[in-house]
Every structure is written in structure tokens, then in C-alpha cells.
C-alpha positions as CSV (number, residue, x, y, z in Angstrom):
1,X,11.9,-6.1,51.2
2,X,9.0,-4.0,49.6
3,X,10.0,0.1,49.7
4,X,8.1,2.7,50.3
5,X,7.1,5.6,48.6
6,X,10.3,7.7,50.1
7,X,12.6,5.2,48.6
8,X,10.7,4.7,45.8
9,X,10.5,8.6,44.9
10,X,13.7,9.0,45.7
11,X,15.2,6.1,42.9
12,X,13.2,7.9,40.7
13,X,15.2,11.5,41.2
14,X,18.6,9.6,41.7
15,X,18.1,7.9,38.6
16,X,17.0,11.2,37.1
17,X,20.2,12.9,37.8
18,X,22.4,10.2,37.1
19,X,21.0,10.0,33.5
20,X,20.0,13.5,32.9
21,X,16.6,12.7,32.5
22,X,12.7,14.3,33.4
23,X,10.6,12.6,35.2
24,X,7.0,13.2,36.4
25,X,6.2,15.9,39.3
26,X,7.0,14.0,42.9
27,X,4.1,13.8,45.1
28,X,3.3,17.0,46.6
29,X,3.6,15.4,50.3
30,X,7.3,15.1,50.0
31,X,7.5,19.4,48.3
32,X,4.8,21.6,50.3
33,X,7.0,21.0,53.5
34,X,10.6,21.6,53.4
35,X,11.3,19.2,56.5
36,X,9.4,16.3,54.2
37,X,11.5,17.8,51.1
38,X,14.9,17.2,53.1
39,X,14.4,13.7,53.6
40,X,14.0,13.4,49.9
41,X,17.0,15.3,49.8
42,X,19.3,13.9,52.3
43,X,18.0,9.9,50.8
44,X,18.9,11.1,47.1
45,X,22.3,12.3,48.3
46,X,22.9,9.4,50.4
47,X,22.5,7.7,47.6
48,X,25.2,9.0,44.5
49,X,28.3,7.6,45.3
50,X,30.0,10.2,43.6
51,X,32.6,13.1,44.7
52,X,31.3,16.0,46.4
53,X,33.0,19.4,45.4
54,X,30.6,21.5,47.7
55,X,27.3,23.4,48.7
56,X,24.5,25.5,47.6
57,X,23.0,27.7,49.8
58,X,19.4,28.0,48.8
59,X,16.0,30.6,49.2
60,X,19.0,33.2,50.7
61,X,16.1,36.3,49.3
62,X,14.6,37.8,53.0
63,X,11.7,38.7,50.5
64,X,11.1,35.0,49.5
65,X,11.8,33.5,52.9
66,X,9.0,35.6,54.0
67,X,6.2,35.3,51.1
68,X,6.8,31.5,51.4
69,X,6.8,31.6,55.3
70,X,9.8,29.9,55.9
71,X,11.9,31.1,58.9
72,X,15.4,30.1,57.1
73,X,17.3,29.4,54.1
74,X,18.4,25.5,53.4
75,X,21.6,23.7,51.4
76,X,22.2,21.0,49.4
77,X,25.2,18.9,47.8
78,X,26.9,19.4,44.6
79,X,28.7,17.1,42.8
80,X,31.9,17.3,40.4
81,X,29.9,16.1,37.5
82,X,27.8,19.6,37.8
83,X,31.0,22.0,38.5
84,X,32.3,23.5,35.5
85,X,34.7,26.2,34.2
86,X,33.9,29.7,32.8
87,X,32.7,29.6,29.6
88,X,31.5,26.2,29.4
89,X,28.6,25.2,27.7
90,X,25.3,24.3,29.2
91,X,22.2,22.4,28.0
92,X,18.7,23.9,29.1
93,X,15.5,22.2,28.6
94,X,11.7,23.0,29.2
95,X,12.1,22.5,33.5
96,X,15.0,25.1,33.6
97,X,13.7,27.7,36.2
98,X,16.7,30.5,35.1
99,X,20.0,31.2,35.6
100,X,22.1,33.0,39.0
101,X,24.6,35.1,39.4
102,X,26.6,34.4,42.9
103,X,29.3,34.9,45.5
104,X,31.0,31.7,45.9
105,X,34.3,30.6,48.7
106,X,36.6,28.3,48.8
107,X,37.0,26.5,52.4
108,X,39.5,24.8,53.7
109,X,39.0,21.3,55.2
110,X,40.3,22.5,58.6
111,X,37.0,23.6,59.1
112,X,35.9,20.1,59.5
113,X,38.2,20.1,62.9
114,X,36.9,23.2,64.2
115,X,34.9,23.2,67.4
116,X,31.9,25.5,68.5
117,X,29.6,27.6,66.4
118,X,31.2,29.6,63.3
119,X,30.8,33.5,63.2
120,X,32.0,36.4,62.3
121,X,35.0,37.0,64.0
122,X,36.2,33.0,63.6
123,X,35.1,32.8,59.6
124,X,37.8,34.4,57.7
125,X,40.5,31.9,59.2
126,X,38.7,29.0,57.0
127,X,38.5,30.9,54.3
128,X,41.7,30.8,51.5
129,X,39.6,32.1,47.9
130,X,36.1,33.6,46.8
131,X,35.3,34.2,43.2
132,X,32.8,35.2,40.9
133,X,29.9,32.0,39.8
134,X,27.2,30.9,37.5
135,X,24.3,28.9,38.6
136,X,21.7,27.1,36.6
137,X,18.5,26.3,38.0
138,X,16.3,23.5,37.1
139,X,13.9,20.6,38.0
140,X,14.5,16.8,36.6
141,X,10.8,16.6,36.8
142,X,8.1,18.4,34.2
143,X,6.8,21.3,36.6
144,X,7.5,24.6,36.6
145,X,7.9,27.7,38.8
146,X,8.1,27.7,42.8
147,X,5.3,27.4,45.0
148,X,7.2,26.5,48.4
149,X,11.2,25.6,49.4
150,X,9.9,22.2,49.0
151,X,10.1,22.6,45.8
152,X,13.3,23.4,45.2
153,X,14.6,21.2,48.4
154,X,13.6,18.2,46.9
155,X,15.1,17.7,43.5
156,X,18.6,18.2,44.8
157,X,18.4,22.1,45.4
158,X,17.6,22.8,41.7
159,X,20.7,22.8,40.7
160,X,21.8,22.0,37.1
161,X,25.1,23.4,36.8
162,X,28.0,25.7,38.6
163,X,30.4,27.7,36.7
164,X,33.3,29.5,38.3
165,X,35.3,32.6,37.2
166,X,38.6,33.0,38.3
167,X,39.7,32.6,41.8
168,X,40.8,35.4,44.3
169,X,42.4,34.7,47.5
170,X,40.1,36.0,50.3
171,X,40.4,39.3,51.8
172,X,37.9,40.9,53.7
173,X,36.0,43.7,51.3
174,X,32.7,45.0,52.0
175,X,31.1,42.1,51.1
176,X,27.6,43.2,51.5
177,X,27.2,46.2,48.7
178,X,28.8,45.0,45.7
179,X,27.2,45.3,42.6
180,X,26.1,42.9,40.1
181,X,25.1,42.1,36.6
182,X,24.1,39.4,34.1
183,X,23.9,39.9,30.6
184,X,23.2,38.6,27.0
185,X,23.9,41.1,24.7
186,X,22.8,39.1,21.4
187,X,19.6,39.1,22.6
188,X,19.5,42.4,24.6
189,X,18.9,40.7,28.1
190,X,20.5,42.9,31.2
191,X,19.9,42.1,35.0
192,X,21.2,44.5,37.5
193,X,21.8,43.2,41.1
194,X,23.8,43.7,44.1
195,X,25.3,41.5,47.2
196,X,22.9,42.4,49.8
197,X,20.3,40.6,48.4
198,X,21.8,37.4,49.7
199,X,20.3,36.1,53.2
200,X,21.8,40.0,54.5
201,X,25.6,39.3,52.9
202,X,27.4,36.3,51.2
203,X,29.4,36.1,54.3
204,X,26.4,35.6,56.1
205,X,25.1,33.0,54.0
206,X,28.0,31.3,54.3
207,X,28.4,31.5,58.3
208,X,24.7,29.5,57.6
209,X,25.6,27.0,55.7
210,X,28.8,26.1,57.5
211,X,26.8,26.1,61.2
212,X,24.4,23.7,59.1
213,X,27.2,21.1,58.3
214,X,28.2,20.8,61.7
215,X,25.1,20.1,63.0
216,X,24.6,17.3,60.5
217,X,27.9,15.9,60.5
218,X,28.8,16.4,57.2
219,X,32.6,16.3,56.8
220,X,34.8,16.0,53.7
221,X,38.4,15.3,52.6
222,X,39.0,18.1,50.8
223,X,38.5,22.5,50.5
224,X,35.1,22.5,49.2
225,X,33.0,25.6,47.6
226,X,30.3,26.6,49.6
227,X,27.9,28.8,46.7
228,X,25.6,31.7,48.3
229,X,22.9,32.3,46.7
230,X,21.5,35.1,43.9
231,X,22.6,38.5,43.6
232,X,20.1,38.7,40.9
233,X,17.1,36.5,41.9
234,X,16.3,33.6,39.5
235,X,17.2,35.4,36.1
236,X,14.4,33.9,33.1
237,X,17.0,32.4,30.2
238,X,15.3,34.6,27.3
239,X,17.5,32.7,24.5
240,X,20.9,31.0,23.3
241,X,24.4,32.7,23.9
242,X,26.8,33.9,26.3
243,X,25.7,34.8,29.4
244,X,28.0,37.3,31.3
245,X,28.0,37.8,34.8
246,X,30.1,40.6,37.0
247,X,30.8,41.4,40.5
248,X,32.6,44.4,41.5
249,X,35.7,43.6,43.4
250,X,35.6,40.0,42.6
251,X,35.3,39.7,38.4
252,X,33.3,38.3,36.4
253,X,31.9,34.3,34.9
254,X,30.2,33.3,31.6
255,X,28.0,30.7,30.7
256,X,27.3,29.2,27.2
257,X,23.8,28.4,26.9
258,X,23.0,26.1,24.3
């Protein structure tokens, strides 16, 4: 049976991630809208049969959300072959966009059972850890920069790799006014940020993504990670070295960049 261009764009990113290559651009129909880029999405995840650790919450900036005219943020999955420890070492290349620093939780799979809406009273019960992490951001095609959500959407969130700093169990802190920084001191590179630049609060961002599973059905086995988006925007990766990032209250996560 002869497949069209969705399935045929979307062996092309599947292979892409599976092999850790660049391809060319995907055509623009499938990134100017985000509900076009989410069946891209949703047909590239449904295609890795691979084990799902978690999601990214995505386009959490109010600012951005409203230059790009979107009315909301979106997720995507994230796979164990892109979760590391701190201090790893990551690989960039010419599509990296930058590098995040965010407020990530670990959820128990009891949410999966829950019934009705989650908010703000009912989160904290799902919640057992949250910790400091490290996002890269990247294309597996040759463009660069964002022009829509599409964009991003598409090619699996942008998301290279995940690092995580050292677990916490949860406890409720003033989540929304914490704040941040991402450094590289060999190369004199320093990024301040805070918390309440994610989608209001990571909380928040979190209460979104989880409401967004259950009406799509998504359940897994296991406590997964649910990653909230930049404290610090999309960070440009000036050079080589450790990159240090620190969250009041919560600690701090390094990436190697190679």
C-alpha cells in the first residue's frame, strides 16, 4: 500500500532519531500549524518501540505563547535513550537550538488511576520527588531557529537530551519565585533566571501536562518525569565545557558539552 506524505515524513524523523542523524527541513505544511505538527508528532512516537521515561512540557514562556499566537503550551515523549545523569557528556551539532535549565517531578503511576481533572489542591498527592534538570534543544533536520510551535512540535519536541541532578522528595515550597542560573565559566557564559517564567509556575506547567495525558489516554507502567519547561529561555551554547545549572531550594545539574 503506497504511503503518503505523513507517513512518509514521518519514517524520515523516526529514522532520524533512531540513528542520530540530520535530515532535510520537513515540509512546512506539517510545522506552521501545531495541530498538523502533532500528528507528525503523535505518528513518530507511535512509531519507536522503545521505553518511555516521561514528558516535556514545551513553549511554557507567556511571552512566546503570545508573539507566536498560540493560546497554550504542548508536550511530547521522551525516551530512556535521551535521559541521562548529571555530568554526562553531550554531543551538539550545527541544528542544536541551546541548552535549558528546568524544574523537573517525579509522578507516581497512581496518577494513571485517578479520575476527574487534576489541580491544585489534588496534585501534590501524585507527586513523590522534583529535582534540578538539563535540557538540550535540537532539530534532526538542517534548519535553524523557531518561527512557530510547529516547529518545535514536530521533530519530537526538540529534545536532544535530559540530564537530572539529584532527587528531592516533594514538599510544597514556593515554587513560583526561585531563582535560577546556567553557567560556563571557561568561557565566561552566565544566564540568570527564575521559576516564574514557566507557563505562571512549574506546578502549573505540570497540572497542564498531566490534564493533557488524560485526555489522550496516555498511560504508563511506571513513575515517570514530567520536565517543565525553561527557567532561562533557550540558552545559545557559546562553546565546549561544563555547563552548570542551579535552582534555589532544589540544587543544581551539569552538562558536559562536547
Amino acid at each position: 500500500m503506497k504511503k503518503n506524505l505523513l507517513e512518509k515524513t514521518s519514517d524520515k524523523l523516526v529514522n532520524a532519531f533512531l540513528n542520530n542523524k540530520i535530515i532535510a527541513p520537513l515540509p512546512s505544511k506539517y510545522t506552521k500549524k501545531i495541530n498538523e505538527a502533532q500528528k507528525v508528532r503523535k505518528m513518530c512516537e507511535s512509531k519507536i518501540k522503545e521505553p518511555i521515561i516521561g514528558f516535556k512540557a514545551a513553549g511554557t514562556a507567556i511571552p512566546v505563547i503570545k508573539k507566536l499566537k498560540e493560546k497554550e503550551p504542548f508536550y511530547a515523549s521522551i525516551y530512556k535513550r535521551n535521559f541521562l545523569k548529571s555530568g554526562k557528556k553531550v554531543k551538539t551539532n550545527k541544528s542544536t537550538l541551546g541548552i535549558e535549565l528546568e524544574v523537573c517531578y517525579l509522578v507516581k503511576k497512581s496518577f494513571f488511576l485517578s479520575k476527574g481533572l487534576i489541580n491544585m489542591k489534588n496534585i501534590s498527592k501524585y507527586i513523590s520527588h522534583m529535582a534540578p534538570c538539563i535540557e538540550i534543544v535540537g532539530y534532526r533536520q538542517r534548519k535553524k531557529g523557531i518561527s512557530s510551535f510547529g516547529d518545535l512540535c514536530s521533530d519530537f519536541g526538540a529534545n536532544v537530551k535530559f540530564l537530572i541532578g539529584k532527587k528531592r522528595k516533594y514538599k510544597k515550597i514556593n515554587i513560583g519565585n526561585l531563582k535560577t542560573n546556567i553557567s560556563n565559566k571557561k568561557i565566561k557564559q552566565n544566564v540568570d533566571g527564575n521559576t516564574n517564567t514557566v507557563y505562571i509556575n512549574p506546578l502549573n506547567s505540570l497540572k497542564f501536562v498531566l490534564n493533557k495525558l488524560k485526555k489522550d489516554k496516555i498511560k504508563l507502567k511506571k513513575d515517570f518525569y514530567i520536565f517543565t519547561g525553561s527557567t532561562v529561555g533557550v540558552v545559545p551554547i557559546l562553546g565546549k565545557g561544563s555547563y552548570i545549572g542551579k535552582i534555589d531550594k532544589l540544587g543544581s545539574v551539569k552538562a558536559i558539552i562536547n
